[in-house]
N, C-alpha and C positions, 0 to 999 in steps of 0.2 A: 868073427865067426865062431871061434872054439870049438873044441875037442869032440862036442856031441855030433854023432853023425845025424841026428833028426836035422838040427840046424845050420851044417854044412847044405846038404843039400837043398833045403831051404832058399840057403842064399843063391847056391848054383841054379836054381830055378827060376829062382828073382833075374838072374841073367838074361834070362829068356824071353824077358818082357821089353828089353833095349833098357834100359835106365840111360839118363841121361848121363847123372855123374855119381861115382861111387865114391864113400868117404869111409876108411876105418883106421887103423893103426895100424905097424909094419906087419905085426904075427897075422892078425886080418885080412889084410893088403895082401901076401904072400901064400897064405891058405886059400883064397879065394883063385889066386891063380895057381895052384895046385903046386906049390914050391915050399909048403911046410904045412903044419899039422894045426895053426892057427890060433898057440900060445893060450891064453887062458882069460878069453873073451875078453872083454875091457881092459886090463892087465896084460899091458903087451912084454915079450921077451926079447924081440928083437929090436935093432935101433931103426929109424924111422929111413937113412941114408941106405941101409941094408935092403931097402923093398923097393929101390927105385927101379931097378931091373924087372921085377916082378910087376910094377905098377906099370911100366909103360908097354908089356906084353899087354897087361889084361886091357889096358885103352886101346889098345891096337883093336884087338882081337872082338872086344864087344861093341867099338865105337862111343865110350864113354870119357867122359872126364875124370881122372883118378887122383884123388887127394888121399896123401898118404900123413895123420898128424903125428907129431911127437915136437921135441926142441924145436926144430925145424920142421915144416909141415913144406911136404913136395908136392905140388901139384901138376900133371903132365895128361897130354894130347895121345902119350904118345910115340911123336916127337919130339914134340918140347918140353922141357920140362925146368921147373920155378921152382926156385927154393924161397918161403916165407920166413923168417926170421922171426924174434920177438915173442912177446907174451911173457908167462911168469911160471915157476914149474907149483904154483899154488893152484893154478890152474887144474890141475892133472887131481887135486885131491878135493875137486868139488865136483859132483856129482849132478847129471845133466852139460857139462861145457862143452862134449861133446856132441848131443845131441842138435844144443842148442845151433852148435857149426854147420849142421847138417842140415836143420831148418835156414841158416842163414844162407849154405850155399846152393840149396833148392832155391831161395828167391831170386838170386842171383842169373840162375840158371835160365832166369825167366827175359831179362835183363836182352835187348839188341846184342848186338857187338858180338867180338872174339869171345867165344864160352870159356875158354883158358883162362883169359883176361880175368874175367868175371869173377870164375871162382877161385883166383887166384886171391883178387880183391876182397871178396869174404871175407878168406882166412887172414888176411893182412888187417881187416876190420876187428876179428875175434880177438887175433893178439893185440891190438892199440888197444880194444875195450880192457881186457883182460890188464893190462899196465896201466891203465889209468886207476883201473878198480883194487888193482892189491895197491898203487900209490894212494890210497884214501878209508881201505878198510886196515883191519886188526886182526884178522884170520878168516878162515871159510865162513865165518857163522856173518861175517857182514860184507864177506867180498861178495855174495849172488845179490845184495839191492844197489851196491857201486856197480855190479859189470852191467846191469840193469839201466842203469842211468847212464853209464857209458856208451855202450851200443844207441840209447836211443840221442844224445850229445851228438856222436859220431852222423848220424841220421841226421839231423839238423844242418851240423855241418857241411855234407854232402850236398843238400839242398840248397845251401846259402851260393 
């Protein structure tokens, strides 16, 4: 979210539309439900375990799915709430990974079954891509056509 108040309320308005499932970082996570000032946009300050109390208010409270990423990406109902494990912290210094999580857990979202489940599963997808891809590239400049190839690998497999 970050520190601009244009785009604070932005997102507080995005609220207002139901989303199905929200996805940011702790400072994010935690700004959005009005429990801190929302760190410095992508650049999170807080640790990722810190905004679980704040993410399972704001699931409550909007009826969403709340995916909070860092080391550990927590995703919760809620009630429930998953901690994902995995991935690589090379991740964090490539630009789009996050995005790209958020497109994958919008498809998800789309997906039968337990919505929890779902986007829990995602995020558990993002990190296997993300390990396979720093085990085969040399730094960020060749990890985006390994995590590329991984995610659609992963796809494949899913299928089979």
């Amino acid at each position: 979210m970050g520190a601009l108040d244009y785009r604070r309320r932005f997102c507080l308005e995005l609220l207002s539309h139901k989303p199905t499932a929200i996805r940011g970082n702790a400072s994010e996570i935690m700004a959005l439900a009005g429990v801190a000032n929302g760190g410095r946009g992508v650049d999170t300050t807080d640790a990722a375990a810190n905004a679980i109390p704040a993410a399972q208010t704001l699931a409550r409270e909007t009826g969403a799915i709340v995916v909070v990423t860092g080391e550990v990406d927590y995703v919760t109902d809620g009630r429930r709430t998953v901690g994902i494990h995995g991935g690589d912290p090379l991740m964090t210094k490539v630009v789009g990974t996050g995005c790209a999580l958020s497109a994958v857990v919008a498809a998800c979202c789309a997906l039968p079954g337990d919505m929890l489940e779902n986007v829990a599963s995602a995020c558990h997808w993002m990190k296997q891509a993300g390990e396979r891809a720093v085990a085969r590239s040399e730094g960020p400049g060749s990890f985006v056509p390994h995590f590329l190839d991984a995610l659609w690998q992963l796809t494949q497999e899913v299928q089979a």
